[in-house]
GUSE-449674 format. One line per field, with one value per residue (C-alpha): residue number from 1; z, x, y. Coordinates in nm, 3 decimals. Each point is the difference from the previous one (the first is absolute). Example, Ala and Ser with C-alpha at 12.3 -4.5 7.8 and 13.67 -1.06 7.14 Angstrom:
n	1;2 .
zz	0.780;-0.066 .
xx	1.230;0.137 .
yy	-0.450;0.344 .
END
This chain:
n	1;2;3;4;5;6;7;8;9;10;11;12;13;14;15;16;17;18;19;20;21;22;23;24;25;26;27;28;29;30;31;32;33;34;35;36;37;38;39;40;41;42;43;44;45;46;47;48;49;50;51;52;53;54;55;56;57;58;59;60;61;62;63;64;65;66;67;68;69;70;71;72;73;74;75;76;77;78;79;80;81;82;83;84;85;86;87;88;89;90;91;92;93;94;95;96;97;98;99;100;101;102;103;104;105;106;107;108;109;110;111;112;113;114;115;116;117;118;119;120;121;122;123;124;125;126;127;128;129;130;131;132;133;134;135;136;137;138;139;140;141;142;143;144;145;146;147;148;149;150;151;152;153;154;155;156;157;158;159;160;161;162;163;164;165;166;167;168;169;170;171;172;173;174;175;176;177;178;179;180;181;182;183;184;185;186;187;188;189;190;191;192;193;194;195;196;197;198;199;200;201;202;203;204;205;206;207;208;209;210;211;212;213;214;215;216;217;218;219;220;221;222;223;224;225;226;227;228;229;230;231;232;233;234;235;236;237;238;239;240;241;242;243;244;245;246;247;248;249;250;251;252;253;254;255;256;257;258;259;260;261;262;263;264;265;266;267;268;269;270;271;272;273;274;275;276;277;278;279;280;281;282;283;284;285;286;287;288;289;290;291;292;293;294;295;296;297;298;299;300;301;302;303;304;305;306;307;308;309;310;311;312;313;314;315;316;317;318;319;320;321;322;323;324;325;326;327;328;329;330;331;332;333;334;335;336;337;338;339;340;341;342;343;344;345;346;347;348;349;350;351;352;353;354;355;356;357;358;359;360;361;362;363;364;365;366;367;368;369;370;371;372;373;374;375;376;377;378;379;380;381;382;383;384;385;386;387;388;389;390;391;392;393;394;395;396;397;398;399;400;401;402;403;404;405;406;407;408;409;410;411;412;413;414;415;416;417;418;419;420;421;422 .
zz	11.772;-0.351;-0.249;-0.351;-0.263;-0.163;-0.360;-0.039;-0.230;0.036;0.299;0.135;0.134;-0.334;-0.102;-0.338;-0.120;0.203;-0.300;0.176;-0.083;-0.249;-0.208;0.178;-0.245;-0.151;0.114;0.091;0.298;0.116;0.036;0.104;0.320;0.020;-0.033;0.245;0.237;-0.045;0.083;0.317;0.092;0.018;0.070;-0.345;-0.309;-0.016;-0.266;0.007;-0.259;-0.176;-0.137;-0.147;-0.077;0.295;-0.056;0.196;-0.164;-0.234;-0.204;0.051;0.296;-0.148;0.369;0.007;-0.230;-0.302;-0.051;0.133;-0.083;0.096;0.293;-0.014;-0.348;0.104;0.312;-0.224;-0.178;0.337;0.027;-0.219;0.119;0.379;0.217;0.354;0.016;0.057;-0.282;0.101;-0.229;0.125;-0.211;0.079;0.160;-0.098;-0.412;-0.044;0.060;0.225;-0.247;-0.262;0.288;0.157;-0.304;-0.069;0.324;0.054;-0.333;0.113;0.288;-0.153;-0.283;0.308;0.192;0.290;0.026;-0.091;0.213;-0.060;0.116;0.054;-0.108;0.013;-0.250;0.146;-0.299;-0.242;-0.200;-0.030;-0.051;-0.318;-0.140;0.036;-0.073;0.387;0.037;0.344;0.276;0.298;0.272;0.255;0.202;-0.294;-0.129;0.295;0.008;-0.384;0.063;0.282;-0.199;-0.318;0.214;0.144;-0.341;-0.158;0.288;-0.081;-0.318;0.129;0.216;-0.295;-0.137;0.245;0.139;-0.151;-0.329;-0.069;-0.163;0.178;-0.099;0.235;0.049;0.251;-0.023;0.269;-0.009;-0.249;-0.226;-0.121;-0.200;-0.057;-0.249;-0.023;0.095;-0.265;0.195;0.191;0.424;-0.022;0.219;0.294;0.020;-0.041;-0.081;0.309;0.001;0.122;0.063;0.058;0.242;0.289;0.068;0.235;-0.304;-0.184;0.316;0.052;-0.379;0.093;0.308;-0.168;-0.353;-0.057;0.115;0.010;0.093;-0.126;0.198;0.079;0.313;0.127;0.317;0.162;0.258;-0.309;-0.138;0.353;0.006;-0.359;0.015;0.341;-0.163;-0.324;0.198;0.256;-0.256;-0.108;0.254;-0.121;-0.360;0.183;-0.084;0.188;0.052;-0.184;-0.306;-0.099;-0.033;0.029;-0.253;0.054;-0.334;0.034;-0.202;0.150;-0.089;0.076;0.047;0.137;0.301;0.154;-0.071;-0.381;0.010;0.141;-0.285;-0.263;0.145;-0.020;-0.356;-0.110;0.159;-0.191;-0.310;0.053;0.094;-0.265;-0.001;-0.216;0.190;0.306;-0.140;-0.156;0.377;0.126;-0.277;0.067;0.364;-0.040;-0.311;-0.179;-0.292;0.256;-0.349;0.094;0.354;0.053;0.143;0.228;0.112;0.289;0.002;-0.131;0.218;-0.110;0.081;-0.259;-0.232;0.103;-0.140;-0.028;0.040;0.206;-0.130;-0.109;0.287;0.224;0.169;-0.197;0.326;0.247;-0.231;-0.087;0.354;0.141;-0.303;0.169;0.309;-0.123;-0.208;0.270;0.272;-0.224;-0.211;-0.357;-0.344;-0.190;-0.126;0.334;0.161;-0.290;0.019;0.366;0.002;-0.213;0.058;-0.035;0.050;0.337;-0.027;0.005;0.053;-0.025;-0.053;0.312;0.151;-0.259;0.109;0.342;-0.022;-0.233;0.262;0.263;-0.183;-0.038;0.363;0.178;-0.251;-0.202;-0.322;-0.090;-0.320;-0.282;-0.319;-0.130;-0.248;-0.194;-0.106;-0.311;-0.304;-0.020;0.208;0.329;0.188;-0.066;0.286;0.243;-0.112;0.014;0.333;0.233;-0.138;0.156;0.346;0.005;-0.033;0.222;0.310;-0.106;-0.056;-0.380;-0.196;-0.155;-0.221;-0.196;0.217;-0.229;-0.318;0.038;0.073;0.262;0.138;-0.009;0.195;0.260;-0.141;0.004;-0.316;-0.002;0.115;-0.278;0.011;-0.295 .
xx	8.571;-0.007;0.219;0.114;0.223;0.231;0.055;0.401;0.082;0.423;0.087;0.301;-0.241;-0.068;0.254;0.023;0.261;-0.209;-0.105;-0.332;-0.005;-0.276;-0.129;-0.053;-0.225;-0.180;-0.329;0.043;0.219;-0.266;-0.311;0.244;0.102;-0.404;-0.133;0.233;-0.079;-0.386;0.057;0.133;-0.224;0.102;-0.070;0.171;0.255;0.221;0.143;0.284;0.108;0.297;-0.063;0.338;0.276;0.255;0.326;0.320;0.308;-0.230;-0.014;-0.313;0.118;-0.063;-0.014;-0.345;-0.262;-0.051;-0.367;-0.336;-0.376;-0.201;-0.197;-0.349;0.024;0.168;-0.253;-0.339;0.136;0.025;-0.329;-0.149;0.206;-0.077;-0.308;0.082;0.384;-0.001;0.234;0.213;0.199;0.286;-0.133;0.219;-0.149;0.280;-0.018;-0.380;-0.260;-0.315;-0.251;0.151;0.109;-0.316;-0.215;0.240;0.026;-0.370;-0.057;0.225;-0.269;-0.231;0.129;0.125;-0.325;0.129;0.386;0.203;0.273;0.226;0.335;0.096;0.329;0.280;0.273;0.183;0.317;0.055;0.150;-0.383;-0.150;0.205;-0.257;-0.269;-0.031;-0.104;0.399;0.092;-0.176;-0.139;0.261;-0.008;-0.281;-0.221;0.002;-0.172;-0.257;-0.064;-0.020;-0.278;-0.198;0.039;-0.182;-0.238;-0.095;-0.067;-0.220;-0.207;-0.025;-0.090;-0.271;-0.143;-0.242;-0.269;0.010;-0.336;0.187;-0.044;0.252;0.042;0.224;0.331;0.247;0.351;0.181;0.296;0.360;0.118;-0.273;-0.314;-0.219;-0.359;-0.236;-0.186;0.101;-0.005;-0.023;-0.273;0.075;0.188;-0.088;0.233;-0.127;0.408;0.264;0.225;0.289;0.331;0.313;0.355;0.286;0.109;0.121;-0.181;-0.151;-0.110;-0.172;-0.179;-0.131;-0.046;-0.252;-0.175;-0.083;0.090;-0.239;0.389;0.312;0.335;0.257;0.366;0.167;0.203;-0.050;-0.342;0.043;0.093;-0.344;-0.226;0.122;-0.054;-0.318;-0.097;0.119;-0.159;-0.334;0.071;-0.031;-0.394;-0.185;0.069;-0.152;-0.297;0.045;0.086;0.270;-0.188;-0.058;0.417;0.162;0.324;0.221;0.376;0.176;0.154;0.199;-0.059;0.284;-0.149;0.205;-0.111;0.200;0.125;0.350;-0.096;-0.195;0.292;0.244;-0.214;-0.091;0.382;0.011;-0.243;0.185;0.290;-0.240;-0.145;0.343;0.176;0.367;-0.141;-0.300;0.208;0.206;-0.338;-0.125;0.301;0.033;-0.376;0.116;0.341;-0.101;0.280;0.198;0.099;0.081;0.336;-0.092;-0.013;-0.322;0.211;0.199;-0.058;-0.205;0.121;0.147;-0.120;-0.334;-0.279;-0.032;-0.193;-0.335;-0.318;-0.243;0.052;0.148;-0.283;0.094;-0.036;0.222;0.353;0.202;-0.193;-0.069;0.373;0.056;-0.238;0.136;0.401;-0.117;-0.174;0.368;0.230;-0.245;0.000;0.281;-0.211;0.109;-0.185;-0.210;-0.114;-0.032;-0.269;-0.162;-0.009;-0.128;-0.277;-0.152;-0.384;-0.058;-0.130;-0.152;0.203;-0.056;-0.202;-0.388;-0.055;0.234;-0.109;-0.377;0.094;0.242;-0.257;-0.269;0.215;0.031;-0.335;-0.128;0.219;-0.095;0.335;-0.213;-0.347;0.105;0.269;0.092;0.182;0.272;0.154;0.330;-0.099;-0.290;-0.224;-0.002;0.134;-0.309;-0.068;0.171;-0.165;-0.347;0.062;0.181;-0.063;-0.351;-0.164;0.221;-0.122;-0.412;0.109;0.098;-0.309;0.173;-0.067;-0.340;-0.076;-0.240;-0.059;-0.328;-0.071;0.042;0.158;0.375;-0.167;-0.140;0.293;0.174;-0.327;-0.031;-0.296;-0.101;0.088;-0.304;-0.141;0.059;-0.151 .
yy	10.469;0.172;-0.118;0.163;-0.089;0.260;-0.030;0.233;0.190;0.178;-0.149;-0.169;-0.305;-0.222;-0.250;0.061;-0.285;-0.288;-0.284;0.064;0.357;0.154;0.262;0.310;0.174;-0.324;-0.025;-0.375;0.114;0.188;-0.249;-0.230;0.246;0.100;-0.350;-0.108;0.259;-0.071;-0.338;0.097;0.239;0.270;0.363;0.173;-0.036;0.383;0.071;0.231;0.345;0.098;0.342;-0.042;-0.262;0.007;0.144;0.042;0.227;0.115;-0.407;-0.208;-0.220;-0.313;-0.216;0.075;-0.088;0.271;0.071;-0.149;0.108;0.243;-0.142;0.083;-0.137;-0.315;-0.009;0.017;-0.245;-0.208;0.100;-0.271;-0.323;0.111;-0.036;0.126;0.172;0.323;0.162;0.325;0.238;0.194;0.365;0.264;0.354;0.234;0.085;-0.071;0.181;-0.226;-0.021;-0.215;-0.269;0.049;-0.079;-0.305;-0.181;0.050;-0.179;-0.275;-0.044;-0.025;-0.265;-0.273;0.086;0.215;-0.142;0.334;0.148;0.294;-0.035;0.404;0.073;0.319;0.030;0.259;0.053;0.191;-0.306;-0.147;0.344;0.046;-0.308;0.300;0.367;0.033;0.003;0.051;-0.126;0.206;-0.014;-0.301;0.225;0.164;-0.367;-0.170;0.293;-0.033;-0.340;-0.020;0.293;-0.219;-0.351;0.235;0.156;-0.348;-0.071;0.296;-0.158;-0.336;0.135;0.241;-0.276;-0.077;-0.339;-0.055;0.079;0.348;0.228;0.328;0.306;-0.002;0.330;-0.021;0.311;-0.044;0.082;-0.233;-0.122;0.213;-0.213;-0.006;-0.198;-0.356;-0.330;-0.292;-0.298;-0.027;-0.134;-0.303;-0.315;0.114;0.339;0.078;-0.228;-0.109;0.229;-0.081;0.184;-0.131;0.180;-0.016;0.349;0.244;0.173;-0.375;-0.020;0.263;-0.011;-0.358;0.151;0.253;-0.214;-0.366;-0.283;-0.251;0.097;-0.177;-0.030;-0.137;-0.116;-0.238;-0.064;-0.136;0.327;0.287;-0.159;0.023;0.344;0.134;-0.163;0.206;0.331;-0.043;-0.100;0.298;0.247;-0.101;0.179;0.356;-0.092;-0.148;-0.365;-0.303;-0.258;-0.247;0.238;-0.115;-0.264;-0.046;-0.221;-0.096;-0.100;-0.299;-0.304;-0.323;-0.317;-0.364;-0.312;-0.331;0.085;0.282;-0.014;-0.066;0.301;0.159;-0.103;0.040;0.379;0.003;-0.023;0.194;0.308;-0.092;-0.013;0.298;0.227;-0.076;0.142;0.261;0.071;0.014;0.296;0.201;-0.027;0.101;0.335;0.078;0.094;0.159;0.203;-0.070;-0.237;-0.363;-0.221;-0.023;-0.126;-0.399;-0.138;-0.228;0.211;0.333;0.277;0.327;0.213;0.319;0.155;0.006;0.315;0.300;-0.024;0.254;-0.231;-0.363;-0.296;-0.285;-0.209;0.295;0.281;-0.114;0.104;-0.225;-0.297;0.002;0.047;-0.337;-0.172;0.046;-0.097;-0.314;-0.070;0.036;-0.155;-0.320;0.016;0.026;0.068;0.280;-0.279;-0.158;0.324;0.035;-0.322;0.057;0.364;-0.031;-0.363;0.022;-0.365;-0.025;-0.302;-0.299;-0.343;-0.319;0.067;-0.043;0.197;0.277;0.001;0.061;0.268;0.153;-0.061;0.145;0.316;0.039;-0.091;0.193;0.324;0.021;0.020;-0.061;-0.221;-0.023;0.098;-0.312;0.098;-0.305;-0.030;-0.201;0.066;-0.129;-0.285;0.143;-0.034;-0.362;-0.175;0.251;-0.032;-0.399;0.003;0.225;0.133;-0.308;0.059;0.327;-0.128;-0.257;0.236;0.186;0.309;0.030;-0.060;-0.327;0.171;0.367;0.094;0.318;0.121;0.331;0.075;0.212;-0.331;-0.174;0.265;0.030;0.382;0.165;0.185;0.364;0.265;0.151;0.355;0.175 .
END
């Protein structure tokens, strides 16, 4: 089983007004998460990117947290007060060009001693193109090209020192990028960092396929995962590779309780903590498109249907998310606010530690996922009762290591190193 923890940035997932609750930009949050997830093992920290402050009716939407570093900064820092974690930063492919990442997150390998990853990312608006003088983004289908062309490009980089550590000249000249010159970083310890790619779509897929060494993925049900999984694996073969060449990850929250029915409760209220009233009505105007304020979170759905849109809403097509989310209402008699909690629950993983390791085991075995990105409602100590509890269940059932057996993330992730091809 592979295991990574998932350090959020904007999200609807962190409990902000929890005592508990830290700094999201101090660095002490950070080793805290990292040392943490060293202690437990585990494959990699990721690190998430805001290329700009979230908004919603054009006012910084203050539910979610304003600002957070740059990663691979915040990630070479890591790289001193770590000595096995792989460390991944979400980089975005759509308003840079690949040599500037390139050069950067092969530097970052080489500083933590082959642990880099490169969390490939889309921003597809023209609300975070106005942070660049790129502007508007390709459409939805120019984007995933540019964004394959763009990985493939900064392998050519990668491979354009010799493993024997000679520079050599490089040239790509393809439909989107056209770049020639010298490397400055010689071959890093991986040969590439591990890249990973997040989606679940049939386009994050097949970009998934052709480039990324992990997938990240979302389901809910132990059967949506087994066949996700299977289609993301099915598409290999035509690139040449194997199944084993990519893993597959399933974000996940996780909510312990001595018992069961603790867990239960206490998963409970965290939902409540998380969907706020206000957060509840944001979800529900991010779907329909238009101004809900006057709307009360306990009270029904609106009737109308959600505003024609160009482009589709962030939860997905507006007319059939609004659509699942009236059937969910009126099948179980929620308020706009339960039918939000309910709807978007990522917390598949609740109970005692126990009961946890084996659903997580389960999962695994029967091929729903090949590990877990663990995303924790609290920073920076969210992953402390997990590495405590059910870390040691999981070496126990001998389904996890008890040990880091290599070096590399590579290693970690039983990944062989790239083929040179200079």
């Amino acid at each position: 089983m592979h295991l990574a923890a998932h350090f959020p940035g904007a999200n609807g997932t962190t409990v902000w007004n929890d005592p508990r609750s830290g700094s999201q930009i101090e660095f002490a949050s950070f080793e805290h998460l990292a040392r943490t997830a060293e202690r437990g093992l585990f494959d990699f920290l990721l690190i998430a990117e805001g290329l700009r402050l979230r908004e919603h009716r054009g006012l910084i939407n203050d539910l979610d947290v304003a600002g957070g570093p740059e990663p691979l900064t915040a990630l070479a820092a890591l790289s001193a007060v770590t000595d096995r974690l792989g460390l991944a930063a979400t980089v975005s492919a759509t308003f840079t060009e690949p040599y500037e990442p390139a050069r950067r997150l092969a530097t970052l390998d080489h500083l933590s001693a082959g642990r880099a990853a490169w969390n490939v990312s889309l921003s597809a608006d023209t609300f975070t193109g106005e942070n660049f003088r790129r502007g508007d983004p390709p459409d939805r289908a120019g984007e995933y090209a540019r964004a394959a062309e763009f990985v493939a490009t900064a392998r050519e980089l990668w491979d354009s020192w010799t493993p024997d550590g000679a520079p050599r000249p490089f040239a790509h000249h393809g439909r989107h990028f056209s770049v020639e010159g010298e490397f400055t970083v010689p071959r890093s310890p991986q040969g590439h960092p591990v890249v990973i790619r997040a989606g679940d779509s049939a386009e994050d897929r097949e970009l998934a396929a052709s480039t990324a060494d992990i997938v990240l993925t979302r389901h809910g049900t132990p059967e949506a995962g087994r066949a996700l999984r299977a289609d993301i694996k099915g598409r290999l073969a035509k690139y040449g590779r194997e199944p084993g060449g990519l893993k597959v990850m399933c974000g996940a929250g996780v909510v312990l309780g001595d018992s069961d029915t603790e867990a239960r409760e206490r998963a409970a209220g965290i939902r409540l903590q998380q969907v706020s009233p206000q957060r509840a009505i944001l979800a529900l105007e991010q779907v329909w498109g238009r101004d809900l304020s006057s709307y009360d979170p306990d009270g029904p759905l609106p009737e109308c249907d959600p505003a024609p849109r160009p482009a589709p809403a962030r939860h997905g097509d507006a007319r059939a998310v609004a659509a699942r989310w009236r059937e969910l209402s009126r099948a179980k008699g929620l308020s706009i606010r339960q039918t939000v909690i309910e709807a978007t629950d990522r917390q598949p993983f609740v109970g005692s530690p126990r009961t946890v390791a084996a659903q997580m085991t389960e999962r695994v075995a029967t091929g729903a996922a090949d590990g877990f990105l663990l995303v924790p409602h609290l920073i920076p100590g969210g992953l402390d009762d997990f590495v405590d509890r059910v870390v040691p269940l999981l070496q126990e059932r001998g389904v996890f290591r008890t040990a880091y057996t290599g070096s590399t993330l590579r290693s970690h992730l039983g990944l062989a190193e790239p083929v040179w091809k200079g």
